[in-house]
C-alpha positions as CSV (number, residue, x, y, z in Angstrom):
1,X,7.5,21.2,-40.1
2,X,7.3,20.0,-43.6
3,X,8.9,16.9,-45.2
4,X,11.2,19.3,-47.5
5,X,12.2,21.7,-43.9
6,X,12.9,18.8,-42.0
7,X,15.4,17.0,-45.2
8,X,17.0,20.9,-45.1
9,X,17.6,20.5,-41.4
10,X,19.1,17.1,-41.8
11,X,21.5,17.9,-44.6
12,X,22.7,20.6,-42.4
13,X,23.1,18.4,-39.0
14,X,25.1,16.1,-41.0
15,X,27.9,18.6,-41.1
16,X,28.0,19.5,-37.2
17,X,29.1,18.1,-34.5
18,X,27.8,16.8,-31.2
19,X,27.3,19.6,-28.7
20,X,26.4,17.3,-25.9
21,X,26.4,13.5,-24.9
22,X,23.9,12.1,-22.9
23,X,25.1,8.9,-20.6
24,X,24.3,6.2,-18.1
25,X,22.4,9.6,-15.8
26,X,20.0,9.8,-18.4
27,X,18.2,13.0,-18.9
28,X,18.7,15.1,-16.0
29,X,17.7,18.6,-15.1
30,X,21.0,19.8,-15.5
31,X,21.2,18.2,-19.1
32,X,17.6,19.9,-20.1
33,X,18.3,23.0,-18.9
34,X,21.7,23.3,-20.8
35,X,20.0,21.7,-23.7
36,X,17.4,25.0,-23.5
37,X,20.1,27.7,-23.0
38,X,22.0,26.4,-25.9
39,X,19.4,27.0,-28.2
40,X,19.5,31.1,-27.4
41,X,22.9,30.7,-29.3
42,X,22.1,27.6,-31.5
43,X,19.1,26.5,-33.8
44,X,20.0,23.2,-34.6
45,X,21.5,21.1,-32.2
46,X,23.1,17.6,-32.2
47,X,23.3,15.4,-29.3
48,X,25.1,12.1,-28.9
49,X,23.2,9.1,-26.5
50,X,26.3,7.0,-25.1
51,X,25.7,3.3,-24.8
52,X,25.6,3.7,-21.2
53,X,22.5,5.5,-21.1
54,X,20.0,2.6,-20.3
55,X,16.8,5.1,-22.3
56,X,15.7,4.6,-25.8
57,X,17.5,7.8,-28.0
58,X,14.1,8.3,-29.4
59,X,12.2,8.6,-26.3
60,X,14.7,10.9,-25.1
61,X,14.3,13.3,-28.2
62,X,10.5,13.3,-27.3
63,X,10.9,14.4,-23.8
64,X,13.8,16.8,-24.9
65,X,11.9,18.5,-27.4
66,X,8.9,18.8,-25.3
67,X,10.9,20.6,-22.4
68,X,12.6,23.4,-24.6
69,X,10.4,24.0,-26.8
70,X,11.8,23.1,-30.1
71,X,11.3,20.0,-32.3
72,X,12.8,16.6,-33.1
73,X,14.3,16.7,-36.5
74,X,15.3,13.4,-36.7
75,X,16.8,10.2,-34.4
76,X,19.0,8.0,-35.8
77,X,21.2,5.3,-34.2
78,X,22.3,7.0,-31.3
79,X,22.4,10.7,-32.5
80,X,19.8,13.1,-31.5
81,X,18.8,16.1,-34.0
82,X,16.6,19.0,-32.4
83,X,15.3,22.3,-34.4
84,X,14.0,25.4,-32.2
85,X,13.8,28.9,-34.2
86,X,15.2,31.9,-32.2
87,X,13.0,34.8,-33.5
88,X,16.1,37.1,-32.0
89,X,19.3,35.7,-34.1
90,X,18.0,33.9,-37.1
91,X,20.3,31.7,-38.5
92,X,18.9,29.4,-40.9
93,X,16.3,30.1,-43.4
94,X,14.0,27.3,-43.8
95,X,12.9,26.5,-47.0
96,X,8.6,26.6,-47.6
């Protein structure tokens, strides 16, 4: 992912909200797997790290993105941006 994609795909997470929230469990198998079948619907995805969750947000993004597939768009503060491309029902047109 280029510089200029991965600005696109943060202009465009700026504007959505949180589709999940990640507490004091940490990342669980449930959350992963819900994390991976909301990206056959979604192709950018926002996700919120409580303060109770005792892992760093950017670790987490790692070991999300490495588990579905997709990629870490950007981490900041607490607020998790992931990017996967669904081949099927393209929704956003990435700029080259």
């Amino acid at each position: 992912m280029t510089s200029k994609q991965r600005a696109y795909l943060k202009s465009l997470a700026s504007n959505i909200t949180p589709l999940f929230q990640i507490g004091k469990s940490n990342l669980t198998p449930e959350v992963t797997n819900a994390v991976a079948e909301a990206f056959q619907t979604h192709e950018l995805i926002k996700i919120s790290v409580l303060k109770s969750a005792e892992e760093n947000p950017g670790e987490m993004a790692q070991a999300l993105a490495e588990r579905t597939g997709s990629a870490v768009v950007h981490v900041i503060g607490r607020k998790i941006v992931l990017y996967k491309e669904n081949k099927d029902n393209k929704q956003i047109i990435l700029p080259k």
